[in-house]
C-alpha angles and dihedrals in degrees: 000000000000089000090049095049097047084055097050091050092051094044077050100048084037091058093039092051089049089044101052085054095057092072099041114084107208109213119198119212133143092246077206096087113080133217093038099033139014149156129237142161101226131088125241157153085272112034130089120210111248090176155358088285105007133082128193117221138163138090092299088063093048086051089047092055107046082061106040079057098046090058088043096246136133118240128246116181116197117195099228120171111245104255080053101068116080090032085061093047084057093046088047100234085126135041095199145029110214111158123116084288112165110213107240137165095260095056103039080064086074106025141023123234144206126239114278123287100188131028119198139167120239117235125160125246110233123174116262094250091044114117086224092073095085094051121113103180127068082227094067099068085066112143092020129108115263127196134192135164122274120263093011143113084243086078110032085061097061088081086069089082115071120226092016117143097227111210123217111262137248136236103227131031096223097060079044090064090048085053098058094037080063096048100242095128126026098220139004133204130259160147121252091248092058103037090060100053097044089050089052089051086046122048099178088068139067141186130258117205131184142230122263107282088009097094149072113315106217149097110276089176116120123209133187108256112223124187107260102237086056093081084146092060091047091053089049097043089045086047088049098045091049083067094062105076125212084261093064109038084052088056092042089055084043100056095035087050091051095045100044114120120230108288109247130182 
C-alpha cells in the first residue's frame, strides 16, 4: 500500500510539474544586447527575473511580454548566447526567438519567422576624436579596421566596403565596444537603436551615418523565430504582434533606449 501510494504521489507531483509549463511561454534572447535586451540586477515595472539575482529588461521583453499576455501566457525569459539561440528553439528549451534577430535566407532554413516587429538603419560607432566622424559613404572607411559581431548581419556587411581590413568579430557588443575604446579597431557596426544607446552610455563615441544610397545595403528588420514544425504558435505570435501598431513599438524602442543602463562586459 505504502509502494502504491508513493506512486501515485510521484505520478501526481510528475503531471502537476508538466502541467504548470504549458502555460508558460519560454522566450530566448542574449539579454547582452541593449537596447533590446539587457541584463540588471535590479528589480522593476519592466524587467523579468532571469535568476536568483539578474533581470532582463529591454524592448525585446516588452515585446515579449505583450505577447506572452495576448495569448494569455506567463513569461518565462531564458538568457540564451547568441549562437545558442536557434539551436535551443530546435531542442525546444525555448518556444520564441526574440532578439534583435534579422530574417535571412540561412536561418529561415532552420526556422520560420514572423513579420518584422522593428525596422532600423545601420550606421557604425567611431570615437569622438576619430577622422572617420565627418564621412558620409561605406566606402570611406576603406583601409580601417572595421568590426562587427559574430554570426550577424553587422559583420557580413563590413565587405561592403572595399579595401577594408575586416577584423575578425566578436561574441558578444559590449567587448566590441572595449575594443574600439582601445583602439584596437576604427569603427564598429551597428543599428541606430543600438548605436544610440551605446553612444549615451559612452561619451567618448559617436555615430557616423551615410547618405542615401551611400550606406550599407542590407535588411536591418528583426522578426520573432519560431520552430518550424509550430506552425500554431506562429499563427498565434504573428496574430499578437499585428495588435501592436508602428506608434507603439517606436515608443517601446524609445523608452527601452532612454532607460538602458551603461553596456559592460
Amino acid at each position: 500500500m505504502k509502494k502504491l501510494i508513493c506512486l501515485l504521489m510521484v505520478l501526481f507531483l510528475f503531471g502537476c510539474s508538466n502541467g504548470s509549463k504549458e502555460n508558460v511561454l519560454r522566450v530566448g534572447m542574449e539579454c547582452n544586447y541593449a537596447p533590446f535586451n539587457w541584463t540588471q540586477i535590479e528589480d522593476s515595472e519592466t524587467a523579468v527575473k532571469i535568476s536568483e539575482v539578474d533581470y532582463c529588461d529591454g524592448y525585446d521583453v516588452m515585446i515579449a511580454r505583450m505577447i506572452a499576455e495576448e495569448l494569455g501566457m506567463e513569461l518565462e525569459i531564458v538568457k540564451t548566447e547568441w549562437e545558442a539561440l536557434i539551436p535551443a528553439l530546435n531542442n525546444n528549451q525555448i518556444d520564441l526567438v526574440i532578439a534583435g534577430m534579422t530574417d535571412t535566407p540561412t536561418r529561415r532554413e532552420a526556422v520560420n519567422f514572423t513579420s518584422p516587429y522593428y525596422e532600423s538603419d545601420m550606421v557604425v560607432i567611431v570615437k569622438k576624436d576619430s577622422e572617420l566622424v565627418n564621412i558620409s559613404d561605406i566606402q570611406e572607411l576603406s583601409g580601417y579596421k572595421v568590426l562587427g559581431q559574430k554570426n550577424t548581419t553587422y559583420d557580413e556587411i563590413i565587405d561592403q566596403i572595399d579595401g577594408v581590413i575586416h577584423v575578425t568579430p566578436l561574441s558578444t557588443y559590449p567587448r566590441m565596444i572595449l575594443s574600439l575604446q582601445s583602439n584596437e579597431v576604427d569603427a564598429i557596426t551597428a543599428e541606430l537603436p543600438v548605436a544610440t544607446g551605446v553612444v549615451a552610455a559612452n561619451p567618448d563615441l559617436t555615430i557616423v551615418s551615410f547618405e542615401e544610397g551611400k550606406g550599407f545595403d542590407v535588411d536591418t528588420s528583426v522578426s520573432i523565430a519560431v520552430k518550424k514544425e509550430n506552425t500554431d504558435l506562429l499563427n498565434k505570435v504573428e496574430a499578437a504582434l499585428s495588435k501592436i501598431d508602428t506608434d507603439t513599438r517606436l515608443n517601446l524602442m524609445l523608452e527601452a533606449t532612454l532607460r538602458q543602463p551603461a553596456l559592460e562586459e
